[in-house]
C-alpha positions in Angstrom: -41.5 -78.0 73.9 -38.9 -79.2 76.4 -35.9 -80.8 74.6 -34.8 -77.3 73.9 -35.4 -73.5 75.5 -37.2 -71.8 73.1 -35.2 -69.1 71.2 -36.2 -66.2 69.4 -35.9 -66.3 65.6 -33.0 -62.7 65.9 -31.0 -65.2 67.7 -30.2 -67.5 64.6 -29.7 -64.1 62.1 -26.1 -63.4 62.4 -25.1 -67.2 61.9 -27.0 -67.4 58.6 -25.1 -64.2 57.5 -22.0 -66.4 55.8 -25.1 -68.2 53.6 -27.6 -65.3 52.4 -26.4 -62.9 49.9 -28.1 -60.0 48.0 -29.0 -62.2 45.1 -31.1 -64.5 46.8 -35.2 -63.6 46.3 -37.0 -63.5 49.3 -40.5 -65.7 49.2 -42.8 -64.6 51.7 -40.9 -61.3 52.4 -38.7 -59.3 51.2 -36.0 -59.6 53.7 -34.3 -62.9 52.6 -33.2 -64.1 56.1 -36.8 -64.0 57.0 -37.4 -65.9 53.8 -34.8 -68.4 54.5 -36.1 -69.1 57.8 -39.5 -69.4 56.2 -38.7 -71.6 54.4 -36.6 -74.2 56.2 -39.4 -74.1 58.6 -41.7 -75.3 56.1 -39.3 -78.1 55.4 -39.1 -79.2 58.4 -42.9 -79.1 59.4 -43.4 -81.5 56.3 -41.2 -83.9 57.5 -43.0 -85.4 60.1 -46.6 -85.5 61.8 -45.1 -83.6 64.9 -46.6 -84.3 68.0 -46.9 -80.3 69.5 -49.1 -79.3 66.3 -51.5 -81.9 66.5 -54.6 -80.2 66.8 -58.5 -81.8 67.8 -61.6 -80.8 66.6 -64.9 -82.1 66.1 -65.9 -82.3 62.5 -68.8 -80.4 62.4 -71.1 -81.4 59.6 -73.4 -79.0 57.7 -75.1 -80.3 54.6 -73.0 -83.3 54.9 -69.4 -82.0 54.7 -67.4 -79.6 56.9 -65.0 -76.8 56.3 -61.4 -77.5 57.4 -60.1 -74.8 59.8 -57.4 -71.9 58.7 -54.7 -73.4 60.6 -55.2 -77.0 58.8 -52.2 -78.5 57.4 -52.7 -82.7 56.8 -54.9 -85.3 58.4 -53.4 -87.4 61.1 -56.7 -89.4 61.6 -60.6 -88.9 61.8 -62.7 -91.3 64.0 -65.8 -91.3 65.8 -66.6 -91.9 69.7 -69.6 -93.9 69.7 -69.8 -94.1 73.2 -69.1 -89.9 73.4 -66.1 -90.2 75.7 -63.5 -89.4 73.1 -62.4 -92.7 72.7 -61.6 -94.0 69.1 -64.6 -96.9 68.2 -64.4 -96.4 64.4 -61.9 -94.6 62.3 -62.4 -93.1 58.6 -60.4 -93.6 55.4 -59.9 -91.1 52.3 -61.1 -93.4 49.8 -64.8 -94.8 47.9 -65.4 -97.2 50.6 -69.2 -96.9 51.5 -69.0 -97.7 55.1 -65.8 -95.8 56.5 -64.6 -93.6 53.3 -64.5 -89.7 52.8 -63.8 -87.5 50.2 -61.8 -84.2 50.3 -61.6 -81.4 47.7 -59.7 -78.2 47.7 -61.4 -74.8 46.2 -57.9 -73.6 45.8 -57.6 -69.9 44.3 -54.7 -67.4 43.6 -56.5 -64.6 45.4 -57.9 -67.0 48.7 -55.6 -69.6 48.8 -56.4 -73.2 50.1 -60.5 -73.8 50.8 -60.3 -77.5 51.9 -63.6 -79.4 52.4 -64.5 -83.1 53.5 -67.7 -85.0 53.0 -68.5 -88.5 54.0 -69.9 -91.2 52.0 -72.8 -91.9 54.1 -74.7 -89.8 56.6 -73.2 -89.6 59.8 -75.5 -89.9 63.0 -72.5 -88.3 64.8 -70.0 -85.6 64.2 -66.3 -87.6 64.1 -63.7 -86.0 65.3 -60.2 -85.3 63.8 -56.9 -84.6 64.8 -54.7 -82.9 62.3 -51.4 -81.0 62.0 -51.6 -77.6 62.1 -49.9 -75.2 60.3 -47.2 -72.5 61.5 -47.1 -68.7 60.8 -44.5 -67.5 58.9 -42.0 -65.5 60.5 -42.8 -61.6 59.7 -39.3 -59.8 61.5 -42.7 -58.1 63.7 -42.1 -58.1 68.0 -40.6 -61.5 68.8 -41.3 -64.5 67.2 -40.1 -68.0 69.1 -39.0 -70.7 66.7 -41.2 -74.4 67.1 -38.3 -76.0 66.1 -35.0 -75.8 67.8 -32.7 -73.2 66.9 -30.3 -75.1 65.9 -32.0 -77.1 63.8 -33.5 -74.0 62.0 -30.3 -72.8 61.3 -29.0 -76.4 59.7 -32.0 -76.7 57.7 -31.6 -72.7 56.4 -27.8 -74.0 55.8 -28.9 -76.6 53.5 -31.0 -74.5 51.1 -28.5 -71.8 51.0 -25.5 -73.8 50.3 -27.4 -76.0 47.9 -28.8 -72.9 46.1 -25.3 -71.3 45.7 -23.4 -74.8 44.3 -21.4 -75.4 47.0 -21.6 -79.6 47.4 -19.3 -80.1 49.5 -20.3 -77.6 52.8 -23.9 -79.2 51.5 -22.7 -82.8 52.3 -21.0 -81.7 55.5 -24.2 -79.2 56.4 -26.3 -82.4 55.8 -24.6 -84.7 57.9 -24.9 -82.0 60.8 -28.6 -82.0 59.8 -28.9 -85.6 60.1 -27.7 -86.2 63.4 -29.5 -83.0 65.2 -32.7 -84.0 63.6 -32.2 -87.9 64.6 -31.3 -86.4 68.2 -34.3 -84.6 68.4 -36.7 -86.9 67.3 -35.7 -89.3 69.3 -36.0 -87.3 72.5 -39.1 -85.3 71.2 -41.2 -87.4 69.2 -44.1 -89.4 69.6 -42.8 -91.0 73.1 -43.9 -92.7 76.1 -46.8 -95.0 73.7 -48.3 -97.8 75.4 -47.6 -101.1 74.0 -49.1 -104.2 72.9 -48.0 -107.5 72.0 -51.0 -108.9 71.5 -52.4 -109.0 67.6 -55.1 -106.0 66.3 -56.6 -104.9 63.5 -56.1 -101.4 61.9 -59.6 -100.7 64.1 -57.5 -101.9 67.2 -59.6 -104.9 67.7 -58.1 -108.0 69.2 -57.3 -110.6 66.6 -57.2 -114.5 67.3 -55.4 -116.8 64.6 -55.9 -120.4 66.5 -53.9 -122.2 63.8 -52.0 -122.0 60.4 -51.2 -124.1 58.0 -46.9 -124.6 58.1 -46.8 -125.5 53.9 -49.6 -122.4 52.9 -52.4 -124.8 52.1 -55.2 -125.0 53.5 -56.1 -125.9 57.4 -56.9 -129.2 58.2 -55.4 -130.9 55.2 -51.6 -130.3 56.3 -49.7 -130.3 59.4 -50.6 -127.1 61.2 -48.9 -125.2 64.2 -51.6 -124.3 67.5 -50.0 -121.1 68.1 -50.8 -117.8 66.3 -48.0 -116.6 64.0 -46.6 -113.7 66.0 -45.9 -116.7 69.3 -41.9 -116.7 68.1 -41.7 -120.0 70.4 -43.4 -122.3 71.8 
């Protein structure tokens, strides 16, 4: 992470102490700043696909389906490399379609938790590989633990739940606002950037499309006047 130096967790404790109060019920532990932190973090993890916790991993089939790892959070894709370079040829969607589709289950349980499996709709000749978003350790107050997300945007987000939990709408709205801005800021400088870019027209596969011509009143070509230029040329 490079848009901000990465702080330790103690560092945001004594701001938050205006917001916690010996009522509050700590989740995950029982001290409730720890708990507050917990869980802003988990709000903001679900926010976005964030680029730093995206995670690849060959999917691995036994007896047709594979066993998502511990630190699995969501799906961001699954594909295969035909030509075993790593390249995306063919990508795979949750769904009942026979040729591309998948399935996923979860063997949830009080006492184990989450046990997420995937199995394809056909037989794969190879493994496909995945990236997905991992998940992030909750904070324990054990040795030093360094934040993922900026500090500052920790301590807005733990703001929010604590000033929405006690009533207080107004410091909500302004806490919000704050929110909103440091979260644009950092999104923008942070996020999913330096893409390449195409103006060309693809498919969802990425495969080039070519529209040579279009009807201009929705009917049918050849049987009304009809522009030679695909429909994303904005001029001719």
């Amino acid at each position: 992470m490079s848009y901000f130096k990465d702080t330790y967790l103690n560092n945001i404790r004594p701001m938050l102490a205006d917001y916690v109060t010996d009522t509050q019920i700590g989740q995950n532990t029982p001290d409730v700043y720890l708990s507050l932190a917990n869980r802003a973090q988990q709000n903001l993890w679900a926010k976005k696909p964030w680029t730093d916790l995206a995670t690849d991993v060959i999917v691995s089939l036994v007896n047709g389906s594979y066993t998502f790892p511990v630190d699995y959070g969501r799906i961001i894709s699954i594909y295969a490399s035909l030509s075993g370079n790593g390249t995306a040829d063919y990508w795979y969607y949750e769904g009942d379609n026979e040729a591309n589709g998948y399935k996923m289950r979860d063997a949830f349980t009080k006492a184990l938790g989450h046990a997420w499996t995937i199995t394809f709709n056909y037989a794969q000749a190879n493994n496909p590989l995945m990236i997905y978003q991992r998940i992030l350790d909750d904070f324990t107050g054990v040795g030093d633990e360094i934040t993922f997300f900026p500090s500052n945007l920790l301590l807005l987000e733990c703001q929010k739940i604590a000033l929405r939990e006690k009533g207080d709408l107004k410091e909500l709205q302004a806490a919000e606002l704050a929110f909103a801005e440091v979260f644009k800021d950092y999104c923008n400088c942070h996020q999913w950037i330096n893409f390449d870019t195409s103006a060309v027209l693809r498919d969802r596969n990425q495969n080039r499309m070519f529209i040579e011509q279009y009807s201009l009143e929705g009917s049918n070509i050849g049987e009304h006047t009809t522009s030679p230029y695909p429909n994303s040329k904005l001029s001719a």
